[in-house]
C-alpha positions, 0 to 999 in steps of 0.5 A: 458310244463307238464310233469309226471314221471312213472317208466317204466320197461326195457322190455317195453321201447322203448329206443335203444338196450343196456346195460339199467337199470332193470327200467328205467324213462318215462315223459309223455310230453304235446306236445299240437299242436293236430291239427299238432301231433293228440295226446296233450300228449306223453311217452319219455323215459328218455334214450332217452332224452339228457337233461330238459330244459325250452326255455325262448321264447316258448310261449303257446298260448289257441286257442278256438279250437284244445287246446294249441299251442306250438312254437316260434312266427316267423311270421303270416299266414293271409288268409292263406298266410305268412308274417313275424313279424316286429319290434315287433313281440310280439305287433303286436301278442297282436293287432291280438289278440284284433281284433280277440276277436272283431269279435268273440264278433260280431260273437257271438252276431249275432249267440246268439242275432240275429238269437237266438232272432229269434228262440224264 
């Protein structure tokens, strides 16, 4: 994940009332889900944080609509209803995403091609 660091005076902070540093640190975080969270970015104070990491098996994926998607690949949703990985969940992930780009290929070629040819 992105993130910058920003001093953050004591007063503005939103970290838990204490003994707290004149000037404390902020990271602005890129969350991304703005479909599930609204926002792609977010202020953490570093008070409030008990550590950076970097999980091995978060994965990002670049939707064409919505920006990234953060998260941890689980399972799926087709047609709105769950079903879980199988064996490898990773190579079916890659197979959905090559029959997807076909049928928005086609899509495209209809919208552009087709019914664009016609406008013309």
């Amino acid at each position: 994940m992105a993130w910058k660091e920003s001093a953050l005076a004591a007063e503005q902070s939103s970290a838990a009332a204490g003994p707290s540093p004149a000037h404390s640190k902020r990271y602005l975080i890129k969350t991304g889900n703005r479909d599930l969270l609204g926002t792609d970015f977010r202020w953490v104070d570093e008070l409030r944080m008990s550590g950076l990491f970097y999980p091995g098996d978060l994965m990002v994926v670049e939707r064409r609509e919505w920006g990234n998607l953060y998260g941890y690949l689980t399972g799926f949703r087709k047609n709105a209803t769950p079903f879980p990985a199988t064996g490898n969940p990773w190579q079916q992930f890659q197979e959905m995403i090559t029959t997807t780009a076909r049928t928005f290929a086609e899509i495209r070629h209809i919208e552009k091609d087709r019914i664009g040819g016609m406008l013309m």
